[in-house]
C-alpha positions in Angstrom: 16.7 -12.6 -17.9 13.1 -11.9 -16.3 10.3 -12.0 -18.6 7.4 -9.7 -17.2 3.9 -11.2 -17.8 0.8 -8.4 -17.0 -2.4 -10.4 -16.0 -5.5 -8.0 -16.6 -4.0 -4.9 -15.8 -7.7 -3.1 -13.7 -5.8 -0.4 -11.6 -3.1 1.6 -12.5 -0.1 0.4 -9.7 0.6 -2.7 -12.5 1.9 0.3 -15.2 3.8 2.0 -12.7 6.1 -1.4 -12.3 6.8 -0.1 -16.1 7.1 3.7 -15.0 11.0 2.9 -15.7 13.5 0.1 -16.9 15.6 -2.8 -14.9 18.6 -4.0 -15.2 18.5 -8.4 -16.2 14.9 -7.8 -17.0 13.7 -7.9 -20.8 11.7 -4.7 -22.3 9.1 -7.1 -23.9 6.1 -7.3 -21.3 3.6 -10.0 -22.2 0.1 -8.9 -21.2 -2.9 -11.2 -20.9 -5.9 -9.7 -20.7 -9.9 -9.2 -21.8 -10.2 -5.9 -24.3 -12.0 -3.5 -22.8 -10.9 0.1 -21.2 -9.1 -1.3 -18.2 -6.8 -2.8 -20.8 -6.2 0.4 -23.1 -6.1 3.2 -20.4 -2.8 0.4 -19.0 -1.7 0.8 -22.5 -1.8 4.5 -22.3 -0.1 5.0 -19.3 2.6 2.6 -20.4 2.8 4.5 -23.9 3.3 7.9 -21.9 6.5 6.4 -20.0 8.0 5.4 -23.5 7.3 8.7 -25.1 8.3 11.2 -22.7 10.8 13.5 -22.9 12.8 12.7 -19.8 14.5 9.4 -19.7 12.0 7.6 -21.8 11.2 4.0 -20.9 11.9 1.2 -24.3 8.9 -1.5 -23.1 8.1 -3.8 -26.0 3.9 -5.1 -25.2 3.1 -8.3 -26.6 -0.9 -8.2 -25.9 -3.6 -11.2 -26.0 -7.0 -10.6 -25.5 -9.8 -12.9 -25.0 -12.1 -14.2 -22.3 -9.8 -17.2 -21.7 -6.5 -15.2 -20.9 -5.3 -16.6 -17.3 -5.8 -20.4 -19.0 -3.7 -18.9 -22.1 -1.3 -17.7 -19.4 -0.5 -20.4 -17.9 -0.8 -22.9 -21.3 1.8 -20.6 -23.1 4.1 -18.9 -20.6 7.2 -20.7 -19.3 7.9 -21.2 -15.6 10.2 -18.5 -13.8 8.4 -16.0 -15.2 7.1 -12.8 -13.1 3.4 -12.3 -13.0 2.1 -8.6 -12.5 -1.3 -8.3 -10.9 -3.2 -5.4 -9.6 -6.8 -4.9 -8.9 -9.7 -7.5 -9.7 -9.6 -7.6 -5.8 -11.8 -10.1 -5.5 -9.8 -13.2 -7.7 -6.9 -12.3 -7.1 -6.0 -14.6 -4.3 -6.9 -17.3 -7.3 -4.9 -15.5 -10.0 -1.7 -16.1 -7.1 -2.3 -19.4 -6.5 -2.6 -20.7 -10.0 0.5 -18.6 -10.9 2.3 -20.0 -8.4 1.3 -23.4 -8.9 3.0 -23.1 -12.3 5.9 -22.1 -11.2 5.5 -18.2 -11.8 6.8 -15.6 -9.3 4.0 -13.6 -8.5 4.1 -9.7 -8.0 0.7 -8.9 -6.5 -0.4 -5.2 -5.3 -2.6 -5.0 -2.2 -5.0 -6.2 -1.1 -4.5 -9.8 -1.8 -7.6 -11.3 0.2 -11.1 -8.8 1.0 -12.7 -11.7 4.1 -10.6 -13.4 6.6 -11.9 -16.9 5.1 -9.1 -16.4 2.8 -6.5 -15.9 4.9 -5.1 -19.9 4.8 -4.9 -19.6 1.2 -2.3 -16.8 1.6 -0.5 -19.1 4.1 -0.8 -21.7 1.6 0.3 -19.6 -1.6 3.3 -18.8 -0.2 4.3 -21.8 1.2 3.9 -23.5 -2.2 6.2 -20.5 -3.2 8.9 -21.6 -0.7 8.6 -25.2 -1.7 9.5 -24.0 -5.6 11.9 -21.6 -5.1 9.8 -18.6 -6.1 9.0 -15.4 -4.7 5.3 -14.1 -4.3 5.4 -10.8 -3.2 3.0 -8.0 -1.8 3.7 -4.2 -3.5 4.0 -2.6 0.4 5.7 0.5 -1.4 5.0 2.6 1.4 8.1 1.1 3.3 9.9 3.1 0.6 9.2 6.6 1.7 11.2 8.8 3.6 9.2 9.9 6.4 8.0 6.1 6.9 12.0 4.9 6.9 12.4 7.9 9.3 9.6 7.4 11.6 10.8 3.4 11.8 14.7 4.5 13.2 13.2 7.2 15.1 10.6 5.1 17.1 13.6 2.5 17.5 16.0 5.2 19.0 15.2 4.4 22.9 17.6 8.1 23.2 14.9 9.5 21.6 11.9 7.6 21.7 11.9 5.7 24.9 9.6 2.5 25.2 6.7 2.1 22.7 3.9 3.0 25.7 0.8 0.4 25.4 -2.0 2.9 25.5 -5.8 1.6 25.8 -9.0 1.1 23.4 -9.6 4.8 24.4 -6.2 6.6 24.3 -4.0 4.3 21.7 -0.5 4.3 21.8 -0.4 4.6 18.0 -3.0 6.5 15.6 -3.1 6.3 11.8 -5.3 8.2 9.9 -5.0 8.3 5.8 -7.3 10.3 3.8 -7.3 9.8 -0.3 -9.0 11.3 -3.0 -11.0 10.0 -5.4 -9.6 12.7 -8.3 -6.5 12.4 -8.9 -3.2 12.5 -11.4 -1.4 9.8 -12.8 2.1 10.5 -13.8 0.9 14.2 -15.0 -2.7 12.8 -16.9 -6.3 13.2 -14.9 -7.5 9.8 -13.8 -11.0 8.2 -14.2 -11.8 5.8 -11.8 -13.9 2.8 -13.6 -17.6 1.6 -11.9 -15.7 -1.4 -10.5 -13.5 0.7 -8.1 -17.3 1.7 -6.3 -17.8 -2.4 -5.9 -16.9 -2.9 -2.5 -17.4 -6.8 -3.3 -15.1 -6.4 -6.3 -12.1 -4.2 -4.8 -12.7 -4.2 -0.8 -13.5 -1.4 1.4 -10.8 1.7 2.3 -9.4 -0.8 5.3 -9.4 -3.4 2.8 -7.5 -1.9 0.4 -5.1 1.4 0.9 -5.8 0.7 4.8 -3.3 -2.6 3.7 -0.5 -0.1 4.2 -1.2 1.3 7.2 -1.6 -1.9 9.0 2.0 -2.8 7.2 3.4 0.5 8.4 2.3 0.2 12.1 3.8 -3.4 12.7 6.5 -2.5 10.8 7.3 0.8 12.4 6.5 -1.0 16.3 8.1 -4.4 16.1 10.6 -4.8 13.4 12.1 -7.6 11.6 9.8 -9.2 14.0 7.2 -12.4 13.3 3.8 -11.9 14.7 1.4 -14.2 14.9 -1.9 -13.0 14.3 -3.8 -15.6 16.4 -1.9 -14.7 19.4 -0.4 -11.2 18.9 -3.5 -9.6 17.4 -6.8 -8.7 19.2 -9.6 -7.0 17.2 -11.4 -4.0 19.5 -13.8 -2.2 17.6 -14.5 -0.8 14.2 -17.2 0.9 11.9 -17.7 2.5 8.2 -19.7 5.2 6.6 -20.3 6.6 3.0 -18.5 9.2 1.3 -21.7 10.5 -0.8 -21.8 11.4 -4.6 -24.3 13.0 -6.3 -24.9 12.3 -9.7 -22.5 14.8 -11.0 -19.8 14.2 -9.2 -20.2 10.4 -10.1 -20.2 11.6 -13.6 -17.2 13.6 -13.3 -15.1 11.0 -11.3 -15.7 7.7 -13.7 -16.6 10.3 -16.7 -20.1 10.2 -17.3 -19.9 5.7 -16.9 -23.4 4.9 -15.7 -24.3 3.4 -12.5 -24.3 -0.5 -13.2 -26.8 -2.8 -12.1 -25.1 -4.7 -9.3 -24.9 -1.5 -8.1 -27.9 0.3 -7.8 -28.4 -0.9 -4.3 -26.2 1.8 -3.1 -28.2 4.4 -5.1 -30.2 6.8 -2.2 -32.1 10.3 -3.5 -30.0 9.9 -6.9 -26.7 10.2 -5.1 -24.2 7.3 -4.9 -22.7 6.2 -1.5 -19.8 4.6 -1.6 -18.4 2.9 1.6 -14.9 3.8 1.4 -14.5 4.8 5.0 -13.3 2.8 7.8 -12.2 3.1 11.3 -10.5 0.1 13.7 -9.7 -0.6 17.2 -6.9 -3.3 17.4 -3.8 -4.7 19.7 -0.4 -5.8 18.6 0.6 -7.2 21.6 -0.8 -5.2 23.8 -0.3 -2.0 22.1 -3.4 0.2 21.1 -3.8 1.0 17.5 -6.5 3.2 15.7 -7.1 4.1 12.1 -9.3 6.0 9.9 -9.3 5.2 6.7 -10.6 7.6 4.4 -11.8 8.9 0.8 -13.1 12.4 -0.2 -13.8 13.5 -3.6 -11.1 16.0 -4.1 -8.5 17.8 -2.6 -5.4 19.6 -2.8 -3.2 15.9 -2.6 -4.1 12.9 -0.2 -3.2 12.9 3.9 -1.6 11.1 6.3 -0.9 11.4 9.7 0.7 8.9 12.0 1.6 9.2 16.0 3.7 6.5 18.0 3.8 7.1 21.4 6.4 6.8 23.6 8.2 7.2 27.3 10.7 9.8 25.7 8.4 11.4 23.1 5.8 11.4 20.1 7.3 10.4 16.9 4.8 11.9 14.2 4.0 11.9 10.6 1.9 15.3 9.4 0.9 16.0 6.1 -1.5 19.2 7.0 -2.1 22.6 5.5 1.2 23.6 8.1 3.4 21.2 6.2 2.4 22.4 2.8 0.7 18.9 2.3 4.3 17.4 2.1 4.7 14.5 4.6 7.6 15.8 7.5 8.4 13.8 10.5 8.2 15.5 14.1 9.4 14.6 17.3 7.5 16.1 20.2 9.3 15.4 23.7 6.8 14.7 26.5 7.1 17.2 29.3 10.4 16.6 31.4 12.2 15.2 29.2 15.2 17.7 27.6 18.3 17.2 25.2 16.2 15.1 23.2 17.9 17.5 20.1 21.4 16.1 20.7 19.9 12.4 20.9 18.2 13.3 17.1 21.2 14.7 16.0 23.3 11.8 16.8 20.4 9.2 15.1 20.5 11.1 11.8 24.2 11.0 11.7 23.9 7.6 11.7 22.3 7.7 8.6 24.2 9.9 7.0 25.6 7.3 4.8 22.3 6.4 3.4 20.8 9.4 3.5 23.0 12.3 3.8 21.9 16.0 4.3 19.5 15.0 7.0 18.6 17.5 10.1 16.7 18.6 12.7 15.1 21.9 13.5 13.3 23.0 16.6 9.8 24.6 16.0 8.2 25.5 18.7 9.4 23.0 21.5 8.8 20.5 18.9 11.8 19.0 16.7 11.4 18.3 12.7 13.6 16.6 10.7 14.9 18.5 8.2 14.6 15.9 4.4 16.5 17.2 1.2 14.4 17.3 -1.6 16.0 14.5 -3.4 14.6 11.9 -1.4 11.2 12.9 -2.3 10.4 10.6 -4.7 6.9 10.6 -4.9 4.2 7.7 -4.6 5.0 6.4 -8.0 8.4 6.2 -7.9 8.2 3.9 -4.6 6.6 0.8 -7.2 10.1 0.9 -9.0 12.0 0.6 -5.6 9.3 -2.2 -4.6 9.8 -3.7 -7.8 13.7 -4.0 -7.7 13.5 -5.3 -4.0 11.1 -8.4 -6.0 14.0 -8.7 -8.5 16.7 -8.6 -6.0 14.6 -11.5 -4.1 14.4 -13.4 -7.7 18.0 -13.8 -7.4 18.2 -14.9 -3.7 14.8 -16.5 -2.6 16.2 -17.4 0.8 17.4 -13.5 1.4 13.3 -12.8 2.1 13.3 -12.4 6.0 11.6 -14.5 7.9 9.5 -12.7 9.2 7.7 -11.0 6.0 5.4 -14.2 5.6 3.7 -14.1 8.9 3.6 -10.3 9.4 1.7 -10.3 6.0 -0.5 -12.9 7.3 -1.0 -10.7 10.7 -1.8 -7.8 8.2 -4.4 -9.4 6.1 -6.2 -10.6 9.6 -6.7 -7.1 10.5 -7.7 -5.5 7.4 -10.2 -7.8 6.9 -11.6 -8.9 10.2 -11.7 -4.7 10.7 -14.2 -4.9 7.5 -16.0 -7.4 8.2 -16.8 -6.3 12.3 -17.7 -2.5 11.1 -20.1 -4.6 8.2 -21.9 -6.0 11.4 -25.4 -4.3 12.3 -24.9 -1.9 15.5 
């Protein structure tokens, strides 16, 4: 049976793990952690999934506070255990590799590393991984939604797609941009975002950290179940960064009424609070064109995303507008000439009937949408228990981990933070 072990719960991904029981795994979580509000708002949350009224979760916490709690972790825990880790951005590539080195498995939400200096510690985590038999894995629950499943067989349908065009630095064959919101809910509560979430040194800039999954996405969508090599395959073009700006009541409202701290009064102008959570980058995956923005605004009705792949055939796009109700829907738009493209969707979708059934297609406007049941709208925090019962499926059978997972996160990590680190550089 898997025993769960939470190391200093600081961002609320490591209590959705617990937003709903598993099968093999035992309801008592250990948690190891200093005592402070980090620790009792994961508490809450975890609380709220036992006590609701809808197929309550049973977890059991066994809790140790105290300054010294990774040493006490590792001193009291037994090997084969499965480490939970999310936020504390900046240690956490230490918190893996001294997991690991015990003989923990180790699941770790993005980002792992903030500078590219780190990246052969990655390489060297897992490898110490392989030689144990463990897994260390990285939370990419974005894999799990619909439109992002859909835009991958879509893209990979030469009927419909064509060839994945190469585009240049100017006109990119693929363009991401993600827009999040710095007020949000959390399974149904209002969320306050701590002072530490502002610390760019502490938890990485917007590339760093939620850009992790668009970087996943587009080598994931655009070469699949294919290694990449990062030194060879990846070439870094351009990128830059700006503040989303804060006044002094809206920093109140978002961390609720926490002062500014000290370490980060630097980013104090006029008595408003910039925060750099804005990125954009230039890159090549073999010589395909990628550009991202990666954003945060203060509020909103829900977060955005919208994704174009480019091909011979058609556009294969991901729009979460005002037109789309702010739901994510998945569009094909055929490039001029090219005609029965509706029979060639049809015919994909049918293929995946038996995973997905009740998919469709309508035409709007010369454009083609897939039509998505509600059911397989799961949500954002649902995707962490899929994520988290691939993990255990991997626990089972290390070796079923394909191949190609280790370097492609490598190649990932290279781009998020060598983006951050050239739009850091002075003009």
């Amino acid at each position: 049976m898997v025993h769960l072990i939470t190391l200093d719960p600081a961002h609320f991904h490591a209590a959705l793990v617990q937003k709903e029981m598993y099968a093999g795994v035992s309801p008592v979580v250990t948690i190891y952690a200093p005592l402070g509000l980090d620790l009792t708002e994961h508490l809450t949350r975890v609380a709220r999934f036992n006590q609701r009224a809808a197929d309550p979760t049973a977890w059991e916490l066994n809790i140790h506070t105290g300054p010294n709690f990774l040493d006490r972790m590792l001193a009291e825990q037994n090997p084969g255990s499965a480490v939970v880790l999310s936020g504390r951005n900046r240690s956490k590539i230490e918190r893996i590799e001294r997991s690991v080195a015990k003989g923990f498995h180790v699941l770790a939400d993005k980002p792992w590393i903030l500078r590219s200096v780190d990246l052969p510690r990655i390489e060297a985590a897992l490898d110490a991984a392989d030689q144990q038999g463990i897994v260390a894995y990285d939370m990419m629950t974005e894999r799990y939604e619909i439109t992002s499943i859909l835009h991958r067989a879509l893209v990979n349908t030469p009927q419909v797609f064509g060839d994945l065009l190469p585009g240049t630095p100017d006109d990119p064959a693929v363009f991401m941009d993600s827009m999040h919101r710095l007020i949000k809910t959390v399974g149904g509560f209002p969320m306050l975002r701590p002072p530490d979430f502002f610390d760019i040194e502490e938890q990485g800039e917007a590339l760093n950290d939620v850009g992790t999954h668009l970087v996943d996405l587009a080598q994931w969508i655009a070469f699949p179940d294919q290694a990449l090599d990062y030194r060879t395959d990846i070439a870094m073009h351009g990128a830059r960064r700006w503040p989303t700006v804060l006044t002094a009541d809206q920093w109140k409202l978002v961390t609720g009424g926490a002062p500014v701290p000290a370490s980060l009064s630097s980013f104090v102008h006029g008595g408003d609070f910039h925060y750099y959570g804005n990125n954009f980058v230039s890159y090549s995956i073999r010589g395909i064109h990628v550009h991202m923005n990666v954003r945060w605004d203060l509020e909103g009705v829900s977060d955005t995303y919208v994704a174009r792949f480019r091909g011979s055939r058609s556009s294969i796009e991901v729009r979460q507008g005002e037109a789309e109700n702010f739901r994510p829907e998945v569009y094909v738009v055929p490039n001029p000439g090219q005609a029965n493209l509706a029979a060639a969707i049809e015919s994909r979708l049918k293929e995946l009937h038996s995973e997905f059934p009740g998919l469709g297609v309508e035409e709007i406007n010369g454009e083609f949408r897939v039509s998505i049941p509600d059911q397989y709208r799961v949500g954002h925090e649902a995707h962490f228990g899929e994520v988290t019962r691939q993990f255990f499926a991997y626990l089972d059978n290390p070796k079923a981990m394909p191949a190609w997972e280790k370097p492609n996160m490598l190649a990932k990590y290279y781009v998020s933070t060598k983006g951050v680190e050239m739009a850091a550089q002075p003009a």
